[in-house]
C-alpha positions as CSV (number, residue, x, y, z in Angstrom):
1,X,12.3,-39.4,20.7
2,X,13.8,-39.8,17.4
3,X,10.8,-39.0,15.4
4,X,10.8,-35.2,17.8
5,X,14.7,-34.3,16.5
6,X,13.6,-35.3,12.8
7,X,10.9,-32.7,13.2
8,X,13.4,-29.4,14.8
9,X,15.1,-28.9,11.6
10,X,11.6,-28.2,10.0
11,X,10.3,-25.9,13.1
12,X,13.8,-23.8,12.6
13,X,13.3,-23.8,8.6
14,X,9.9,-22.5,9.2
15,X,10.6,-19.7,12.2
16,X,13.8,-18.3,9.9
17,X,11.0,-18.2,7.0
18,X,8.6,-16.0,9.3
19,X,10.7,-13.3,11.0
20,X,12.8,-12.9,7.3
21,X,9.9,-13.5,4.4
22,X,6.3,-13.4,6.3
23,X,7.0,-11.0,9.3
24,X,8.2,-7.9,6.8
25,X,5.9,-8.4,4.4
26,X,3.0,-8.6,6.5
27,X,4.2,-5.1,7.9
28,X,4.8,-3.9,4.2
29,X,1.2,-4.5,3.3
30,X,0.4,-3.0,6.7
31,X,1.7,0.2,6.0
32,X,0.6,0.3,2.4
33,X,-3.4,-0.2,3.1
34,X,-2.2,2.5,6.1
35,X,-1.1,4.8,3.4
36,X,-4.0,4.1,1.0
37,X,-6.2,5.5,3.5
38,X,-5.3,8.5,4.3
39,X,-4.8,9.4,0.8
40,X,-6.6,13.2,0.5
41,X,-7.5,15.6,-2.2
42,X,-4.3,17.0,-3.8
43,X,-2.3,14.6,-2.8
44,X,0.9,13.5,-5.8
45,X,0.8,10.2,-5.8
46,X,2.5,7.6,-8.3
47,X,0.4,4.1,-9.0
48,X,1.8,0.8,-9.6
49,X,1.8,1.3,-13.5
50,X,3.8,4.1,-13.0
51,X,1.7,7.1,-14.0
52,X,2.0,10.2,-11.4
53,X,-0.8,12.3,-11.3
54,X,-2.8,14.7,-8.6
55,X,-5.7,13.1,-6.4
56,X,-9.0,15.1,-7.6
57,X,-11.7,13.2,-5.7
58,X,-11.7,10.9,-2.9
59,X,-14.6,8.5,-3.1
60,X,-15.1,7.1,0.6
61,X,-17.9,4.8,-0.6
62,X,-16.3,3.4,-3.0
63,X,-12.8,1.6,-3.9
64,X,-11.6,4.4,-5.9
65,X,-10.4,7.7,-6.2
66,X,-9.9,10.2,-9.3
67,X,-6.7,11.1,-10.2
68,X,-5.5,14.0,-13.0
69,X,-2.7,13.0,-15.2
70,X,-2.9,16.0,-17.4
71,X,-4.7,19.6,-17.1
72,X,-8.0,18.6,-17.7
73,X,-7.3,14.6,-18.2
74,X,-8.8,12.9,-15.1
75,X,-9.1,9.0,-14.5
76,X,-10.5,6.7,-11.8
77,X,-8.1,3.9,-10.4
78,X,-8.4,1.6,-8.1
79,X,-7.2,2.4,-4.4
80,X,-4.9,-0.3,-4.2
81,X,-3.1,0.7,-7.2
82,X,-1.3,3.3,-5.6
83,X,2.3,2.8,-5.1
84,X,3.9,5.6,-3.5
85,X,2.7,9.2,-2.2
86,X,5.2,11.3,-3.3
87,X,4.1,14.4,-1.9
88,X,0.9,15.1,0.7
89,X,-1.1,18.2,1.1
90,X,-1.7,19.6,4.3
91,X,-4.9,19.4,6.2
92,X,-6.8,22.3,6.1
93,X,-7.0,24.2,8.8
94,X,-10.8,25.4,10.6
């Protein structure tokens, strides 16, 4: 019986860890991958090094999308790279 009490301090440690650390992080990364993909075509978006630019091209096959900076100045970075969508483009109607 003993060795069981040792062993609740531990469980309680852990289940504060969860619902305060793990839980809301889990959901942060949820939303983020959410986010990711459904980025579209003229889309402002701001990636993790800080550079805001205009989604150009969305590459479905790949892990990628091009992104202008500049007039003319267009780079490729990595999907997960993206931070923050600051402003989103409506879908086009048919």
């Amino acid at each position: 019986m003993q060795g069981i009490e040792s062993f609740i301090p531990l469980i309680l440690i852990f289940a504060i860890m969860w619902f305060f650390l793990i839980r809301p992080q889990q959901k942060k990364l949820k939303e983020h991958q959410k986010m990711v993909a459904a980025l579209r075509r003229g889309d402002q978006v701001i990636t993790q090094g800080g550079v805001i630019g205009k989604v150009v091209k969305v590459r479905d096959d790949s892990n990628e999308i091009e992104v202008e900076i500049a007039q003319g100045v267009n780079v490729r970075v990595v999907r997960s790279t993206i931070a923050t969508v600051t402003s989103k483009t409506e879908p086009a109607k048919a």
